[in-house]
Phi, psi and omega in degrees: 000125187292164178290317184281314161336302211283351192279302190324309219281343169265344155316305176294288179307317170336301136001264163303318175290339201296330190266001177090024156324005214282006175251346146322292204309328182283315178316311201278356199059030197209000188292288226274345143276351162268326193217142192273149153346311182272353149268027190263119193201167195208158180239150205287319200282336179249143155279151161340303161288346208269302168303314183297320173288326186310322189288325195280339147290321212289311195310321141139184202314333191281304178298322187320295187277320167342275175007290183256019169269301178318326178311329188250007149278086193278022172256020147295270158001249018265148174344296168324318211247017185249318202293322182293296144002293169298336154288351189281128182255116203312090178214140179214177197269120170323157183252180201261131178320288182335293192323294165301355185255354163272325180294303187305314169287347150263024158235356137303330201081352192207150173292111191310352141321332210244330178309273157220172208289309210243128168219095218249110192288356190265130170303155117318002175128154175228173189203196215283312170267344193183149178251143152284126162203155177262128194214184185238157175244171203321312167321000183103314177307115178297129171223167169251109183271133165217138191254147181249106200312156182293179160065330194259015146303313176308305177309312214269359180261000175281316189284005164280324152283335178297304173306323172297298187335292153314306199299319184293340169288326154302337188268003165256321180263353174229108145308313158313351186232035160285337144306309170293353186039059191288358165266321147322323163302311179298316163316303195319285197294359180292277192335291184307337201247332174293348191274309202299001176246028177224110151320315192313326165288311160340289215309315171275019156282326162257025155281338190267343183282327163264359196276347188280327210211049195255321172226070169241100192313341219253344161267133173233116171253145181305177214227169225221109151296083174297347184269347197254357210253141194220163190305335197226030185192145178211129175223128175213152178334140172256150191250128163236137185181197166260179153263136185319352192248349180282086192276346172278332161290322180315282172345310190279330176272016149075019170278157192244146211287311181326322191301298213305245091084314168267334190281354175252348163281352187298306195289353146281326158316319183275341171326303212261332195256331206275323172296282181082035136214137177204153164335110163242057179206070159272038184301161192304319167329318186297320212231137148338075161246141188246187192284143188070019171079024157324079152182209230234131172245142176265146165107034204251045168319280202274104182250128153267155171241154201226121157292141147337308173294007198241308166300339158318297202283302172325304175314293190293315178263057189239293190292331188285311185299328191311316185283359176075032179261100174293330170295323171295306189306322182282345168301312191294304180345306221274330150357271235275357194236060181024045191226117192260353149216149195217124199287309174295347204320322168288309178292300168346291177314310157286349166297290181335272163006295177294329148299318192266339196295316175347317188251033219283333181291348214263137161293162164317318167280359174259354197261140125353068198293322169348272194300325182265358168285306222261335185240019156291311201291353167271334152317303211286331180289331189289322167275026182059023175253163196239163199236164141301144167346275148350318175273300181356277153006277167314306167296341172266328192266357168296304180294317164318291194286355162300326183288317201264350178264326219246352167286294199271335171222105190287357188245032194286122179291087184317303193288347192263303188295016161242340178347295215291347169275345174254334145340287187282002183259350210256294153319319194292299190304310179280355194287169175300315175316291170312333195280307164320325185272311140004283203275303202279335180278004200246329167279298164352297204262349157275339203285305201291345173285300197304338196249351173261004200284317180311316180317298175341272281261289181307341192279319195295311171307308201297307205288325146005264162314281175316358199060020169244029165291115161267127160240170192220141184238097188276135165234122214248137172116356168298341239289332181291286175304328165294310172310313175312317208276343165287342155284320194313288194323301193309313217274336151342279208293310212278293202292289220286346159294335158279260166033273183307304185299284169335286183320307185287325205262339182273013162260346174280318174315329155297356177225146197287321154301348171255351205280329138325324168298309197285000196262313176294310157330296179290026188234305207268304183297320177314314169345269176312338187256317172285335168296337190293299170321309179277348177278296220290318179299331160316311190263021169057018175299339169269000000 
């Protein structure tokens, strides 16, 4: 670990102790080189989780978003601590206007004077990566500038290294949490929050976002200056309007909110069923209504993708939930989370049920799709299956634009305005055309087995004949005992060089002239034998 590693990484356990962690902290194995016992202190007045978010605003813009990525995993998570999670707010302290308009202008190349006619030096809001302001360009055009804080790629990428650092030392030192697979989660979001720190992706997500929704009236995606836009600097259009959650200016302005409430699910629907890409953060802050009832989402950081095989499941359980059918609905689960038999499949089903029973007074229009979305995928986790990344996503931005129709019309049926999309996705999967292409790809792929199996076949005979068939065999579950027996061998390795060092200083301790050498020696083995002696009594070897 580099010297500024080790100052973050004490920065960080500090951190953990200050909010009462100490069993993170210990869990990593690193507590007893950082922190003395008596600075192991908890704080009373906060629950467990409660401490854990505070500390993770404190940890800063990296934890953050770790955080509210963790929020829409309940196969992490546990509840409690996805519920806390979910307050954490992408904010940071402004950086000072000056600052930021000198970043700009070193990634213009030029004095924002020279730039544009208008430049309105008070921000537009600030986050965690970047601050907004708004200015005109010589042409006339209202744009959105968004500046990337000096430095802080480098910080997320010091705290990314620290975090695999961690993740792999709990994941070693708690063997229970090898389901989770928490270096892998950790990887996944290094990959996400690195994209998200390069503008060029913001920018072409909304060009393929406009390019989806160009001649759709009922939408404005802001419009992308690409000769301006750089890894660390986005310049796009400004959007003027209300925001969808200010329902009292809509009222005065004469929008009527129900219209306003299908038009916006609709154009997330088509995001998602019709795209198979969508907004996936349309929270009310996100989205726009412009003049004639336009509108426009902002803010396209947070992108989602959809396979086919992931709108397969959506249709069937959209339609499975209208009909109350636990059996269609635990089928798409088991769809999506790749397992096409499943030994529990019955017990499954009846959780499902069993779940839907909870909603038996409510008509349909009255139920949650959100919430009976978000607590089929905790069934299905309880039972070990994993869902893709993506379906998260999806369930997260459902439930968002579900919050924002029901926000503008509290009596709107969610689930009956995506029926007819989920219909046609269902028709779409059965129609002759699909089945005929289905069908010709499947002969395609035995035709292409049947004419390469004879080659297979001679090569496999051939390595044979040479003695050069090799197979390879994996055994999974040494992984405890290989480390043990590498601890062993080390402390093994350890007794007999103090051994040895006894021996050399009482055969140097016979002659007078040496006999300071050996009074150190027997200093250096005592050392090394007491140091042995506190490992092995730690680990209760005695």
């Amino acid at each position: 670990m580099a010297v500024h590693e080790l100052g973050r990484a004490r920065e960080i356990i500090g951190i953990g102790v200050k909010y009462g962690l100490s069993e993170w902290v210990t869990s990593s194995g690193l507590g007893k080189f950082f922190i003395s016992k008596k600075r192991l202190a908890r704080i009373e007045k906060y629950n467990q989780w409660e401490r854990i978010r505070m500390a993770v605003e404190e940890l800063g813009p990296t934890f953050i978003k770790f955080g509210q990525i963790l929020a829409d995993r309940p196969d992490i998570v546990p509840e409690e601590l996805r519920v806390e999670l979910t307050k954490l707010q992408d904010e940071a302290q402004p950086m000072p206007d000056t600052l930021a308009i000198q970043e700009i202008e070193k990634e213009l190349g030029r004095p924002v004077g020279e730039m544009f006619r208008e430049f309105d030096t008070c921000r537009l809001g600030s986050a965690s990566i970047a601050q907004t302001y708004r200015a005109v360009l010589l042409n006339g055009e209202e744009v959105c500038i968004k500046i990337q804080r000096p430095g802080i790629d480098k910080k997320i990428e010091l705290d990314l290294n620290l975090m695999n650092f961690f993740a792999g030392r709990m994941q070693r030192n708690n063997p229970e949490m090898e389901a989770i697979n928490l270096i892998g989660v950790v990887k996944e979001f290094g990959k996400t929050i690195r994209k998200e720190l390069d503008f060029h992706h913001e920018a072409a997500s909304i060009v393929r976002f406009n390019h989806y929704f160009k001649n759709d009236p009922d939408i404005k995606v802001p419009k992308v200056y690409a000769q301006y836009t750089t890894r660390r600097i986005l310049i796009e259009e400004f959007i003027r309007g209300v925001k969808v959650s200010d329902l009292e200016n809509l009222l005065k302005s004469g929008y009527d909110p129900k219209m306003l409430a299908r038009k916006s699910m609709r154009l997330v629907f088509d995001q998602i069923f019709t795209h198979g890409f969508f907004h996936a953060d349309p929270h009310p802050g996100n989205i726009f209504v412009m003049e004639g009832g336009v509108i426009s989402f902002i803010d396209f950081g947070m992108m989602g993708s959809l396979r086919p095989e992931h709108l397969q499941f959506l249709g069937k359980y959209v339609l499975g939930y209208l009909d109350r059918d636990a059996h269609a609905m635990a089928e798409a689960l088991l769809m999506v989370s790749g397992k096409r038999n499943f030994a529990r499949f019955k017990e499954l089903e009846f959780q499902i049920g069993d779940m839907l029973a909870h909603y038996k007074y409510l008509s349909i229009e009255e139920m949650d799709f959100g919430k009976v979305m978000n607590e089929s995928v905790d069934i299905l986790i309880h039972y070990g299956l994993r869902i893709p990344a993506g379906i998260y996503l999806l369930v997260k931005s459902l439930m968002a634009i579900e919050r924002v129709a029901v926000v503008l019309y509290p009596g709107i049926d969610f689930a009956h305005e995506m029926q007819p999309y989920a219909i046609e996705l269902i028709a779409k999967q059965y129609s002759p055309k699909q089945v005929a292409k289905e069908v010709f790809d499947s002969l395609t792929e035995y035709y292409k087995l049947l004419k390469e199996l004879p080659s297979d076949l001679n090569e496999i005979i051939y390595k044979i004949k040479e003695g050069r068939f090799k197979t390879q065999i994996e055994v999974r579950g040494l992984e405890p005992l290989t480390e043990h027996i590498d601890i062993s061998s080390t402390r093994v390795s350890i007794a007999i060089v103090v051994a040895a060092l006894i021996i050399g200083a009482s055969i140097i301790s016979q002659w007078e002239q040496t006999r300071w050498i050996g009074a150190i020696v027997f200093c250096i083995a005592g050392l090394f034998g007491f140091w042995l002696l506190v490992k092995l009594f730690r680990r209760n070897k005695f």
